[in-house]
Structures are given as C-alpha cells and as structure tokens.
N, CA and C atoms of all chains as a GROMACS GRO file, in nm:
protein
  564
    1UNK      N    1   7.353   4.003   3.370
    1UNK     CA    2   7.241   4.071   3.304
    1UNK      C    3   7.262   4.067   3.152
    2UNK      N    4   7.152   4.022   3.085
    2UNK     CA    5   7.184   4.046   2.931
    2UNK      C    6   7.164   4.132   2.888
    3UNK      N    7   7.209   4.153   2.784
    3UNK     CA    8   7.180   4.274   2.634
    3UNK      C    9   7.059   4.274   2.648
    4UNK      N   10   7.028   4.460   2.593
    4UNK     CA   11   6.835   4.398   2.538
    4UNK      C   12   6.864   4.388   2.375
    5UNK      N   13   6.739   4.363   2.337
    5UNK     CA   14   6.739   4.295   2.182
    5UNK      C   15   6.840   4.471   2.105
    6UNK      N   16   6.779   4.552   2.175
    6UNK     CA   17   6.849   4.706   2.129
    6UNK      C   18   6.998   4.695   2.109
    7UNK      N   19   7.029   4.673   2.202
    7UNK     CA   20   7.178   4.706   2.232
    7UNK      C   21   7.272   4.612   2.140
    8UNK      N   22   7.210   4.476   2.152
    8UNK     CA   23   7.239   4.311   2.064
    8UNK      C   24   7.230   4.403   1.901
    9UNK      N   25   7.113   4.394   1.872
    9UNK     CA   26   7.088   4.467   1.705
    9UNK      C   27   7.230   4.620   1.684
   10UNK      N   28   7.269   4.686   1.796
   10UNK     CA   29   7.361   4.731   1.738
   10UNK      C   30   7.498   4.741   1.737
   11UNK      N   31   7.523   4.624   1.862
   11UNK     CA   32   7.629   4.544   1.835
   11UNK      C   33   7.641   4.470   1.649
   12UNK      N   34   7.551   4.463   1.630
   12UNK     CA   35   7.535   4.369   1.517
   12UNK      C   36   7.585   4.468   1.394
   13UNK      N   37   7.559   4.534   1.410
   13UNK     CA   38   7.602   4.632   1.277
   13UNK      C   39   7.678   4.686   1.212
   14UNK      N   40   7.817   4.634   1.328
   14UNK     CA   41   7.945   4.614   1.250
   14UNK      C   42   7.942   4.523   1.159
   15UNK      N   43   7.818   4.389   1.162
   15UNK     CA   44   7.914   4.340   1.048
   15UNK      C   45   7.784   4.357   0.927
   16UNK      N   46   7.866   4.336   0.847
   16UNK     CA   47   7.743   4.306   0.670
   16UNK      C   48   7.763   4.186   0.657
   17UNK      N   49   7.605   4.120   0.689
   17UNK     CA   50   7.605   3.957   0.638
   17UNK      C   51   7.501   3.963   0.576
   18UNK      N   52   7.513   3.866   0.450
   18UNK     CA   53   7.416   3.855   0.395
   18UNK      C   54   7.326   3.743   0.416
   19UNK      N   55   7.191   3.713   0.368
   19UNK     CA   56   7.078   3.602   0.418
   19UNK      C   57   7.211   3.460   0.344
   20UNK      N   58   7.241   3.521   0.206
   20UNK     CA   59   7.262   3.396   0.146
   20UNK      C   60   7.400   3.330   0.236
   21UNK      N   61   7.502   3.449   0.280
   21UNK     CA   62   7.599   3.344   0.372
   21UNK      C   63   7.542   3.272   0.480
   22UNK      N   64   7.450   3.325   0.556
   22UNK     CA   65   7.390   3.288   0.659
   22UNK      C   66   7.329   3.105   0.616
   23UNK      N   67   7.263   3.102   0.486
   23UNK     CA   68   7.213   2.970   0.437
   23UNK      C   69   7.337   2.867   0.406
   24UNK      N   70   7.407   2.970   0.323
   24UNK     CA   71   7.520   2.856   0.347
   24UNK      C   72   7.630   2.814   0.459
   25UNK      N   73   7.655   2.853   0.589
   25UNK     CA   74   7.718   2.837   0.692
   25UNK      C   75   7.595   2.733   0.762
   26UNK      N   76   7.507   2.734   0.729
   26UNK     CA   77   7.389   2.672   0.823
   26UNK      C   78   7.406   2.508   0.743
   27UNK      N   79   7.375   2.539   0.635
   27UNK     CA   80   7.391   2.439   0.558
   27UNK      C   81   7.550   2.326   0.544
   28UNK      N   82   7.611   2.436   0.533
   28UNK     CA   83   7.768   2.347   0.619
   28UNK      C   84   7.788   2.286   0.745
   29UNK      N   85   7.717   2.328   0.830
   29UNK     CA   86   7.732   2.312   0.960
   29UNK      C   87   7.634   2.192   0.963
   30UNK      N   88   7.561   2.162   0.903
   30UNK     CA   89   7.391   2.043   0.889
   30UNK      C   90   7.427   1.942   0.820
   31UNK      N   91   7.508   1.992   0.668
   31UNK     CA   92   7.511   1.886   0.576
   31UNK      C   93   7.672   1.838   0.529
   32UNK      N   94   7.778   1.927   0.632
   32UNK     CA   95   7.871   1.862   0.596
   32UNK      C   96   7.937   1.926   0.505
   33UNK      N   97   4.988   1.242   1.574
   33UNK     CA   98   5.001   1.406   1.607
   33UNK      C   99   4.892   1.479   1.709
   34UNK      N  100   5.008   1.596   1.782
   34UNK     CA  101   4.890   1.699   1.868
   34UNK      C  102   4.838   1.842   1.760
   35UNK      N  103   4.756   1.902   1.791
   35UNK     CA  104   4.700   1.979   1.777
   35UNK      C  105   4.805   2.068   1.773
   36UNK      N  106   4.808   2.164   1.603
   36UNK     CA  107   4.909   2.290   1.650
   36UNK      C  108   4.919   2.383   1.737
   37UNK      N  109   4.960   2.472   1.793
   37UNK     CA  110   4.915   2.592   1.849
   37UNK      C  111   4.984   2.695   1.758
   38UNK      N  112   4.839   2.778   1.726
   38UNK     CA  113   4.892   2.901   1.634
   38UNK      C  114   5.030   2.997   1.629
   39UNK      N  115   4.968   3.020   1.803
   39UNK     CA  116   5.084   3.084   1.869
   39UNK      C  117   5.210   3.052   1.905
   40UNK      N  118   5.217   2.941   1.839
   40UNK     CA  119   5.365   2.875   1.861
   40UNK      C  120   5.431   2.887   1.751
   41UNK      N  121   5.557   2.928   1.791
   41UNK     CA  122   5.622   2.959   1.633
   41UNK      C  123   5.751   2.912   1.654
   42UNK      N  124   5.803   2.831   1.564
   42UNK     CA  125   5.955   2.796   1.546
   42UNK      C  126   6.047   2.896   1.480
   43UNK      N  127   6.158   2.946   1.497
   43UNK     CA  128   6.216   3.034   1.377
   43UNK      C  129   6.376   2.975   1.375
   44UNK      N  130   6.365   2.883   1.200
   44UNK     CA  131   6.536   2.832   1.230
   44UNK      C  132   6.646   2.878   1.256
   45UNK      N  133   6.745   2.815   1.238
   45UNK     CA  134   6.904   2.870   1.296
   45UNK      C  135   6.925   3.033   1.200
   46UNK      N  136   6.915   2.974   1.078
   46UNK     CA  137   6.915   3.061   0.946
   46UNK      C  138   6.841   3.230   0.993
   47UNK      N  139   6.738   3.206   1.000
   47UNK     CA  140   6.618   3.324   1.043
   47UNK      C  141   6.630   3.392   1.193
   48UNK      N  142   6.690   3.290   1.308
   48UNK     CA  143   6.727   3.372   1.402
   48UNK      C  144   6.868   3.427   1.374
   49UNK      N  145   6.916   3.396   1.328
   49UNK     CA  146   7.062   3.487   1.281
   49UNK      C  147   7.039   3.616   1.218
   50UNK      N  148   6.940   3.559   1.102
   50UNK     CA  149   6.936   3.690   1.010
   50UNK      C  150   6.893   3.827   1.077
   51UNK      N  151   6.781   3.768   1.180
   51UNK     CA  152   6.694   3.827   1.291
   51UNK      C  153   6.831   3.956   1.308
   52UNK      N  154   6.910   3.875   1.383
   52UNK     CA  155   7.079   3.966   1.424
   52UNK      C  156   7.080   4.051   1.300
   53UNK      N  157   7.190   3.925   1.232
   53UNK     CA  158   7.278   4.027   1.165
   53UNK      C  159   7.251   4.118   1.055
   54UNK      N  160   7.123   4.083   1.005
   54UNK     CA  161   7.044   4.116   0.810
   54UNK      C  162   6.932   4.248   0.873
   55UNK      N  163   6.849   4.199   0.980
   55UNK     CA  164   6.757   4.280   1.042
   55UNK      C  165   6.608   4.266   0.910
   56UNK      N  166   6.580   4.394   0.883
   56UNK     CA  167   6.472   4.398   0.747
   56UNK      C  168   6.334   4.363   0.758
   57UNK      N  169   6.289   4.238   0.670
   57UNK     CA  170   6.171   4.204   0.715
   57UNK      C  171   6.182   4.080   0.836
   58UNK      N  172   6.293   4.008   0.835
   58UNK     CA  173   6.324   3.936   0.914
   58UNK      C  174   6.303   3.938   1.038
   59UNK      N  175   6.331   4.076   1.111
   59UNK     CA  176   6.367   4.140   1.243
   59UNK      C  177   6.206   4.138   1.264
   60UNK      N  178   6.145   4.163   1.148
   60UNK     CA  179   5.964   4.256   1.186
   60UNK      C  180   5.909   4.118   1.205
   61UNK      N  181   5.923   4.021   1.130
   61UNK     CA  182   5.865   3.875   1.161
   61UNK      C  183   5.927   3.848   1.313
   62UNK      N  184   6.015   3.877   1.301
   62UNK     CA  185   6.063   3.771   1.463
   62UNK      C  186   6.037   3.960   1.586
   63UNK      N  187   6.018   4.011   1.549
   63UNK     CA  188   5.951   4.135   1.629
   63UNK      C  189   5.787   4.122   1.643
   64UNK      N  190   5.744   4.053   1.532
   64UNK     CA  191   5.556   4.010   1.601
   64UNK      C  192   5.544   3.940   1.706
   65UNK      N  193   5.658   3.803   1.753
   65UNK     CA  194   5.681   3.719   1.854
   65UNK      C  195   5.754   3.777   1.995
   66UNK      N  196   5.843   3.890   1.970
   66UNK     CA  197   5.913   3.968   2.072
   66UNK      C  198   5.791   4.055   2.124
   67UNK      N  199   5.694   4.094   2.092
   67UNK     CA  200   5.607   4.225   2.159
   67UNK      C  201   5.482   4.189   2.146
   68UNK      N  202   5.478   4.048   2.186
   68UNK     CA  203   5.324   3.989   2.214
   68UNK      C  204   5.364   3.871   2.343
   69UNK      N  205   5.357   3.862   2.431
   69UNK     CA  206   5.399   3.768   2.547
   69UNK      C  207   5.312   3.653   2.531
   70UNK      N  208   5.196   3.617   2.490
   70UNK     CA  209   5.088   3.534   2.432
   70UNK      C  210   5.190   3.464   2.316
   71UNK      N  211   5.250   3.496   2.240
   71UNK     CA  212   5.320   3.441   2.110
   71UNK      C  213   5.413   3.368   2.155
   72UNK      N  214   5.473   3.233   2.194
   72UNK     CA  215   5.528   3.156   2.210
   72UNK      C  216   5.675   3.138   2.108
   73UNK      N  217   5.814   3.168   2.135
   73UNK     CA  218   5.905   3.105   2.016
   73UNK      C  219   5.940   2.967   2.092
   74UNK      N  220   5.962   2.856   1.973
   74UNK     CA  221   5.988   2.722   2.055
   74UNK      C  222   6.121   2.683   1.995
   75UNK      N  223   6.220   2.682   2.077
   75UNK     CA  224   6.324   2.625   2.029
   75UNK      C  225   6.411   2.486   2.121
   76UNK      N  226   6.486   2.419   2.014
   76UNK     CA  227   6.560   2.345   2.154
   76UNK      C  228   6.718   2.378   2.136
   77UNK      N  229   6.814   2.328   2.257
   77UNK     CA  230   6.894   2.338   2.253
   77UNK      C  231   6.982   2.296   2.101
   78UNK      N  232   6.972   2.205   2.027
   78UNK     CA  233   7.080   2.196   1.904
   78UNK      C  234   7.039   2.300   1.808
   79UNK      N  235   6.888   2.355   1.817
   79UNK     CA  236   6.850   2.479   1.691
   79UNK      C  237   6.913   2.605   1.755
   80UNK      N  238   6.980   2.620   1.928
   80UNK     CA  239   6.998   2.731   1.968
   80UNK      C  240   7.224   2.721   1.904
   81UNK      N  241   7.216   2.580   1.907
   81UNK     CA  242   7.318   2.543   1.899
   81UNK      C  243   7.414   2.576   1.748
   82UNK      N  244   7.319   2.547   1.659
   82UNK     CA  245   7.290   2.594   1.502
   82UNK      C  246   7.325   2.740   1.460
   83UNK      N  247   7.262   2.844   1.525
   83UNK     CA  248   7.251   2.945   1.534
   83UNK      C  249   7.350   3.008   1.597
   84UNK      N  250   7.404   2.998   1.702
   84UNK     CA  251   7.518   3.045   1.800
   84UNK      C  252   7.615   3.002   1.711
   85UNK      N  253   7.660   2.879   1.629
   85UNK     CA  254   7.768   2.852   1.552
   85UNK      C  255   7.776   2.950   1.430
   86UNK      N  256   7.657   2.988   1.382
   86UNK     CA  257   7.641   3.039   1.239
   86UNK      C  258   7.652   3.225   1.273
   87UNK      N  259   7.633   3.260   1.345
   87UNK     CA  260   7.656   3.387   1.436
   87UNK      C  261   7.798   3.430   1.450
   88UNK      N  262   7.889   3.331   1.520
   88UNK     CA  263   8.004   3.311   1.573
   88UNK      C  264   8.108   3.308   1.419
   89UNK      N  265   8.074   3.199   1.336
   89UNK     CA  266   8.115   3.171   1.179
   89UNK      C  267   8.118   3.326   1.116
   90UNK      N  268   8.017   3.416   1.131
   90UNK     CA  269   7.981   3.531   1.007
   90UNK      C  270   8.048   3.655   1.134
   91UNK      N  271   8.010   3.675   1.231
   91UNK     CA  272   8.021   3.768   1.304
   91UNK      C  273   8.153   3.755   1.412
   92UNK      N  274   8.116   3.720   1.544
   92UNK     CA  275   8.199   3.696   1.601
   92UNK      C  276   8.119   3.600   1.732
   93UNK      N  277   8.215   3.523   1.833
   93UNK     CA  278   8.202   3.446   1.937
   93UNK      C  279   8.103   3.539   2.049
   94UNK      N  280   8.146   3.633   2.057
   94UNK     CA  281   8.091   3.712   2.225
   94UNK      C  282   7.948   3.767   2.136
   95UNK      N  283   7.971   3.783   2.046
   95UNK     CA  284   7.833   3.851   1.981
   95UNK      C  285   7.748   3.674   1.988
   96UNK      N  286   7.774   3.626   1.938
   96UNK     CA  287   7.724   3.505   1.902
   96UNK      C  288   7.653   3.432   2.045
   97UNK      N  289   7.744   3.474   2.143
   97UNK     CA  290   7.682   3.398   2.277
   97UNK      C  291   7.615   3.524   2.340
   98UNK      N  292   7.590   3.623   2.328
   98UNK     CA  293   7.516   3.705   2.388
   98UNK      C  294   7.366   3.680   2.376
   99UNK      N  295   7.388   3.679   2.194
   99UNK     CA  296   7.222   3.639   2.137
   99UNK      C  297   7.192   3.520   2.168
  100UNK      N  298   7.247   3.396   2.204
  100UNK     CA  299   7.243   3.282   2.260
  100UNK      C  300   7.148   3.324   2.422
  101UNK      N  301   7.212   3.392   2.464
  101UNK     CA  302   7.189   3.408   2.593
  101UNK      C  303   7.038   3.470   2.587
  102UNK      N  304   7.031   3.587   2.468
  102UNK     CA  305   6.888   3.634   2.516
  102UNK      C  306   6.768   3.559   2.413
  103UNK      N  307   6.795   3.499   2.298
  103UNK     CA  308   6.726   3.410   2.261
  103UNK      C  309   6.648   3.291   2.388
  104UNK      N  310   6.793   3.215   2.481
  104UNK     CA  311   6.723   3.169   2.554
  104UNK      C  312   6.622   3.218   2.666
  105UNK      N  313   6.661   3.327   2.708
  105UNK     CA  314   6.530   3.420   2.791
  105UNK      C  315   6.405   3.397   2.753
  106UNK      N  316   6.431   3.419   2.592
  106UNK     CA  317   6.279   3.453   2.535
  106UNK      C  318   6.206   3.320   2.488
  107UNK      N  319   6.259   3.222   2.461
  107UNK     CA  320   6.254   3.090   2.398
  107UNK      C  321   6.155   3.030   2.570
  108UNK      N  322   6.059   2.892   2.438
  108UNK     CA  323   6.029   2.810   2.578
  108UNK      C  324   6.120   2.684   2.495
  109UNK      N  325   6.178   2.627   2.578
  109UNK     CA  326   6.276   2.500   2.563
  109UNK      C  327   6.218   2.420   2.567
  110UNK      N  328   6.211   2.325   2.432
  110UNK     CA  329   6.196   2.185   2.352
  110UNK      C  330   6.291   2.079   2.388
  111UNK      N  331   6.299   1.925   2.382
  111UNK     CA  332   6.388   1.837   2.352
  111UNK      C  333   6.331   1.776   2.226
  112UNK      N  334   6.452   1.741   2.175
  112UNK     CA  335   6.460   1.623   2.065
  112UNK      C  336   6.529   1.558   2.021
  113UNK      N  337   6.519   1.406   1.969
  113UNK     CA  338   6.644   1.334   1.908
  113UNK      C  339   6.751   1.400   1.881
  114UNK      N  340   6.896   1.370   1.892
  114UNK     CA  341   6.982   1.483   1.838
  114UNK      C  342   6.987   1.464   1.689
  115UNK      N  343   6.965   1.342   1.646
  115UNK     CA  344   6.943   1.340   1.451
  115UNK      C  345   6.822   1.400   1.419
  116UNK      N  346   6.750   1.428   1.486
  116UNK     CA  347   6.636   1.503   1.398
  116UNK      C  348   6.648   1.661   1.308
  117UNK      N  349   6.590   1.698   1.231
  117UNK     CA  350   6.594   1.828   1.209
  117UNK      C  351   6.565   1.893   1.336
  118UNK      N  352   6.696   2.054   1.330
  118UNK     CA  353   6.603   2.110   1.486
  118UNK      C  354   6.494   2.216   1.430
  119UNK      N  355   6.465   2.282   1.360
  119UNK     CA  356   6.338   2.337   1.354
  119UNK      C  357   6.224   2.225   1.367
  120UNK      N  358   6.220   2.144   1.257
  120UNK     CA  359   6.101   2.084   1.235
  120UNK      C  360   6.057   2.003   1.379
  121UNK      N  361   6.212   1.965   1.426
  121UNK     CA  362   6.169   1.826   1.546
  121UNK      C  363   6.106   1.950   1.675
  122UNK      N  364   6.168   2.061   1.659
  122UNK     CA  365   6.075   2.174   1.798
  122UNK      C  366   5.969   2.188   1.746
  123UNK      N  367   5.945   2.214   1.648
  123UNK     CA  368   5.752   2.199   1.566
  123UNK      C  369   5.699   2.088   1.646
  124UNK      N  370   5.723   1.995   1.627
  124UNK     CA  371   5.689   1.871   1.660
  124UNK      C  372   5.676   1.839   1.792
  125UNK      N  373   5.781   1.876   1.886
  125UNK     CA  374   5.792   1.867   2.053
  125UNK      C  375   5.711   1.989   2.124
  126UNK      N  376   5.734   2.082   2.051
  126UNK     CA  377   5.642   2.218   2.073
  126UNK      C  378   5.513   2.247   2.048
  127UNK      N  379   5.451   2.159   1.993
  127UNK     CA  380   5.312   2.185   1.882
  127UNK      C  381   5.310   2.333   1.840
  128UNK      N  382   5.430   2.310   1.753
  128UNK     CA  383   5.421   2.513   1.690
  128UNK      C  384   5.379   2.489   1.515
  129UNK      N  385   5.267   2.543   1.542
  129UNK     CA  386   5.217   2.579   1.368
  129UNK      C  387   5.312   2.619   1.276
  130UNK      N  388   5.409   2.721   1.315
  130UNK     CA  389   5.457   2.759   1.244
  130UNK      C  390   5.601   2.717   1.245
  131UNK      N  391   5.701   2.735   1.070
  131UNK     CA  392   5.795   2.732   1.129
  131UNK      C  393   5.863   2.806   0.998
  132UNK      N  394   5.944   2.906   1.100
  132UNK     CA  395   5.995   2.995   0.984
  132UNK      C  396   6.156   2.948   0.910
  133UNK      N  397   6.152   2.951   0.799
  133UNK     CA  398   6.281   2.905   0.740
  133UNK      C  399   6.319   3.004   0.652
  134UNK      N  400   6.451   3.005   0.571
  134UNK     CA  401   6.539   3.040   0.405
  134UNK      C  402   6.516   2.904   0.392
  135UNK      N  403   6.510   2.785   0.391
  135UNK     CA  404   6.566   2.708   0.301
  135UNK      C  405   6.425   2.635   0.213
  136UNK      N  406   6.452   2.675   0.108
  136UNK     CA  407   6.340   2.627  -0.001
  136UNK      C  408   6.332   2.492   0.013
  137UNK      N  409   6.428   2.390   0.070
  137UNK     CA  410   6.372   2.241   0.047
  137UNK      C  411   6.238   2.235   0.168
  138UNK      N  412   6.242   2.295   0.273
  138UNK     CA  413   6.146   2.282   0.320
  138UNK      C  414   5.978   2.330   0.318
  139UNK      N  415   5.982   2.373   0.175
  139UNK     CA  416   5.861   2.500   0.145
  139UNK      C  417   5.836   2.411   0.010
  140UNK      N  418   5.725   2.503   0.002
  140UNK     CA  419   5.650   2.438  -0.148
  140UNK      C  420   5.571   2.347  -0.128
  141UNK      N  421   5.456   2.279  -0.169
  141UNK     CA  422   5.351   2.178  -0.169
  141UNK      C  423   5.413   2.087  -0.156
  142UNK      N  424   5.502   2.007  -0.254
  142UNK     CA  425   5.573   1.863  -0.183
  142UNK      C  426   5.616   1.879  -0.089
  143UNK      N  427   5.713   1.948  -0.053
  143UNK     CA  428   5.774   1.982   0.062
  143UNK      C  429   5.649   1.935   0.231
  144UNK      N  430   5.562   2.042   0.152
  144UNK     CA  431   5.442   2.088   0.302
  144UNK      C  432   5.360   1.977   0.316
  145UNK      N  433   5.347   1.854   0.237
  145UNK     CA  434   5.244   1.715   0.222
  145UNK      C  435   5.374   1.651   0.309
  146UNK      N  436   5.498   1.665   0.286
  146UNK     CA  437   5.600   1.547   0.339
  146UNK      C  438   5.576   1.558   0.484
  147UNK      N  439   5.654   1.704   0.518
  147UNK     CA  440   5.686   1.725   0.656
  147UNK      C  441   5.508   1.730   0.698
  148UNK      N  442   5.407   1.745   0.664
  148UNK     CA  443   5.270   1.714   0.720
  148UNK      C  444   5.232   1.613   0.782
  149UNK      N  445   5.297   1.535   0.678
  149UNK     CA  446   5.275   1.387   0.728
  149UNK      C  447   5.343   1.307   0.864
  150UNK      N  448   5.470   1.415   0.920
  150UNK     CA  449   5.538   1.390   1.013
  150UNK      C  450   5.466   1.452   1.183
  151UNK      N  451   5.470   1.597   1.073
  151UNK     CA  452   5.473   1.714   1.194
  151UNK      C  453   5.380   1.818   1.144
  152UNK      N  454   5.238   1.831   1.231
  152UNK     CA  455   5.112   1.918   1.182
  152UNK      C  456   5.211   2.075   1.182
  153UNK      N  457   5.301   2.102   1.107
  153UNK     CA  458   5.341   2.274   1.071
  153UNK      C  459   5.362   2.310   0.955
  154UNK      N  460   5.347   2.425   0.973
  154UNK     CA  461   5.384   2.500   0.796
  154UNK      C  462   5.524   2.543   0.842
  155UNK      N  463   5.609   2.534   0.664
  155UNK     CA  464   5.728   2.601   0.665
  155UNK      C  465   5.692   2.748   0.593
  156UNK      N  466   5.726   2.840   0.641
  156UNK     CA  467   5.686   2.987   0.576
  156UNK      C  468   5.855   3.047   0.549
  157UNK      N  469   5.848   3.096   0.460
  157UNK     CA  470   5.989   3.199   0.423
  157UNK      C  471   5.945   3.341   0.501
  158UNK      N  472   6.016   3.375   0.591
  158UNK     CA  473   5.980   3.507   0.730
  158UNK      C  474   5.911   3.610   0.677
  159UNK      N  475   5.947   3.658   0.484
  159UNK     CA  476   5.871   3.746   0.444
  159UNK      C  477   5.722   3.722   0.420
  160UNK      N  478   5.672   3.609   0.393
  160UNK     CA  479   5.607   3.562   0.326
  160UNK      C  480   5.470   3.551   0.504
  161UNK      N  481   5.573   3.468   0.642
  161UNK     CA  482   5.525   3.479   0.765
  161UNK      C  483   5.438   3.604   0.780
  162UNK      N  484   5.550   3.733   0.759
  162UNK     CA  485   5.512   3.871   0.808
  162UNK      C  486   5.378   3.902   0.714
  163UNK      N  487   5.352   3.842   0.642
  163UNK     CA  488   5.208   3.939   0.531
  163UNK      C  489   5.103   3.867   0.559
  164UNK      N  490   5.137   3.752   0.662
  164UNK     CA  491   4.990   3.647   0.679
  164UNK      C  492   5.004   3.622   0.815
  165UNK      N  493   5.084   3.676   0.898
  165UNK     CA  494   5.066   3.635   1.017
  165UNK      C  495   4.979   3.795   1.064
  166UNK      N  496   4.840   3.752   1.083
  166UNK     CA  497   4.749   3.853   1.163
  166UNK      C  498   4.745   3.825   1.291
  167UNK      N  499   4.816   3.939   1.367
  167UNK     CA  500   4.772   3.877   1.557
  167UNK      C  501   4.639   3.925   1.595
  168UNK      N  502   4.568   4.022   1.534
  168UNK     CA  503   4.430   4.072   1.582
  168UNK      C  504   4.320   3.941   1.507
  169UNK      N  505   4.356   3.887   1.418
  169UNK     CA  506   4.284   3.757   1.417
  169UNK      C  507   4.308   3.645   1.474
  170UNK      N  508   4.425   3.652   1.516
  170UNK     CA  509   4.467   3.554   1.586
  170UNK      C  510   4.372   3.512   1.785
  171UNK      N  511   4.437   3.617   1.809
  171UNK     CA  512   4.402   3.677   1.951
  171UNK      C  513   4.248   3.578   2.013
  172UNK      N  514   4.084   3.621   1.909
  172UNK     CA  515   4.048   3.520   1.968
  172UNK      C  516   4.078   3.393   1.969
  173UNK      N  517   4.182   3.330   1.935
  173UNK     CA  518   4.199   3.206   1.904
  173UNK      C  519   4.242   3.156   2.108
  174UNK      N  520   4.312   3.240   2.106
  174UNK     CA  521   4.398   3.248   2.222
  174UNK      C  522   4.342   3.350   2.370
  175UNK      N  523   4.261   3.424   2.383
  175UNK     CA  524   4.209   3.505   2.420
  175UNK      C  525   4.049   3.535   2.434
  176UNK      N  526   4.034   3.665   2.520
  176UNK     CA  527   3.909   3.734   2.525
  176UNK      C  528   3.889   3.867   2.524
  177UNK      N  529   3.736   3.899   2.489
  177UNK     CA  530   3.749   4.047   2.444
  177UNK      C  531   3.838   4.071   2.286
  178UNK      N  532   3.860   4.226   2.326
  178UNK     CA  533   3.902   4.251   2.184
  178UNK      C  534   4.090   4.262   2.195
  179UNK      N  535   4.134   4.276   2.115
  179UNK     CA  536   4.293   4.232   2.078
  179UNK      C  537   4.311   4.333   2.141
  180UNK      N  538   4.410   4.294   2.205
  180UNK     CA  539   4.511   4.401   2.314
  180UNK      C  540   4.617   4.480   2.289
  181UNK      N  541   4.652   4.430   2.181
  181UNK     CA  542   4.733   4.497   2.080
  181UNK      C  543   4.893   4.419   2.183
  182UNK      N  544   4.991   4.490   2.105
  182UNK     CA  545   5.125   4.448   2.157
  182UNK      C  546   5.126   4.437   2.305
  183UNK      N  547   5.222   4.388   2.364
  183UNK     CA  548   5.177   4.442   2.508
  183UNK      C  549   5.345   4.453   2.566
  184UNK      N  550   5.465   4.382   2.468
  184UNK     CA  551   5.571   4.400   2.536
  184UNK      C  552   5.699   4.437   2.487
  185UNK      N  553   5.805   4.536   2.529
  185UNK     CA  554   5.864   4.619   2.435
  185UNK      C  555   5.979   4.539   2.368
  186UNK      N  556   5.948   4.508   2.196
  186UNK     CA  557   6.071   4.430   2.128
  186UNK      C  558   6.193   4.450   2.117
  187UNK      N  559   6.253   4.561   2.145
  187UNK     CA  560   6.373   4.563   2.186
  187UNK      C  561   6.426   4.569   2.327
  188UNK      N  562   6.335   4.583   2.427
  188UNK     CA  563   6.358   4.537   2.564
  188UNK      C  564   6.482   4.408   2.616
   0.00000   0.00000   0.00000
C-alpha cells in the first residue's frame, strides 16, 4: 500500500531543499 | 503533430520534486492535477527516473522511491526514445499541452517557436501554470453541464 500524497509531503519536511538545488542535481544528472 | 489535449499536463523531474520537497506554489500547481480525475499527468519512465534520482540526491532513497511509487499511481505512462528530452518527448507521446518546467532554456518565445516546431506544447514555469491554468474554463472543453468543481482528495 502506498503513502498518500499527506503522509509523503510530511515525510518530506525533514529536509530543506531548495528549487535552485533541485535545478542543479537535475541538470547534472541530464548534462553531465 | 496530434492535437494537444488541454488536460494533459507534463510536470518535469525538477517540478515533481519540488512538488515533494519545496511544496509552495509548486504543490498548488501540481494539486490542480491531483483533485480533478479529468486532468491527466503524463509521464514516462526516464522523467519518473529523473526525479526519483534527484529526490534520492537532495533527500533520501526510501523517500525518493515512495514518491516514485505514488507518482506512478497517479501518472498515465508514456514511451520514448531514451535520448530524447523526458518532459518534452511525454508532451509529444502524450499529446499534453502543457509542460511544466524551472528551467528557463525551455521558456521564452525562442524557446516556445523551437520546441513548437517539434512538439504542439507550452513550457510554463509552475508559478506562472497556477495563475492561467482555469479548470472552470477548461471543463467545457472536456465535459458537460456546468464545472463540477474538484472531485478528488489531493492529498489522498
């Protein structure tokens, strides 16, 4: 059975990420 | 090219993450697609693939494959080249109008004439999604009678 989106979102809230790491891990992972 | 469908919406690796970990306006854009069952997200496996890595990278592995897991619930599953872009190439396999990104190379007028010319979608930045995506105008597009309003619970 999965998480609902609830439970997922506050699992999540241990961590602090920001949009801009998020662009650059995406961007590493795409462009190398 | 096919015909977009409004209701089809792409949201990249970048934007379903943020969805997780940032929440904000992000969460409320990808929450118009969670609590309308009519609203289609189209993803394929390497954009789910993208995302689960970039999750796993900032956060952790079990967090990372959980949202994997319920992304795919909610997702209708695309294929595509594995060199293609995966947002744009699920636009494309999906006929999804939309496709939500962060990354500015894909936005802007040059940008939106290039990828046009490939793949009938717009790239929208999620904030920018959330102030123009109307579902009560949408609805007759897709529908009858008058807008039904949400119909399914987004954090469910």
């Amino acid at each position: 059975m999965t998480d609902s989106w609830r439970e997922l979102f506050d699992r999540a809230d241990d961590h602090d990420v920001a949009i801009d790491a998020l662009q650059d891990a995406l961007a590493e992972r795409r462009d190398g | 090219m096919a015909e977009p469908n409004p209701a089809r919406i792409v949201a990249d690796a970048d934007v379903l993450a943020a969805d997780l970990l940032v929440g904000g306006d992000t969460r409320a854009a990808l929450d118009s697609i969670r609590c309308h069952s009519w609203v289609d997200l189209i993803a394929s496996d390497p954009l789910l693939d993208d995302c689960e890595a970039v999750v796993a990278a900032l956060a952790d592995a079990d967090l990372a494959a959980a949202h994997r897991e319920k992304i795919d619930d909610l997702r209708v599953r695309v294929d595509h080249p594995a060199e293609d872009h995966p947002a744009l190439a699920s636009a494309a396999a999906g006929d999804a109008a939309h496709v939500l990104s962060f990354d500015d190379r894909l936005q802007g007028v040059a940008a939106g004439v290039a990828i046009r010319s490939h793949v009938a979608t717009s790239v929208k930045h999620p904030d920018a999604f959330r102030r123009l995506f109307d579902l009560e105008r949408l609805w007759p597009v897709v529908g009858e009678g008058e807008y039904p309003g949400p119909d399914t619970d987004p954090r469910s």
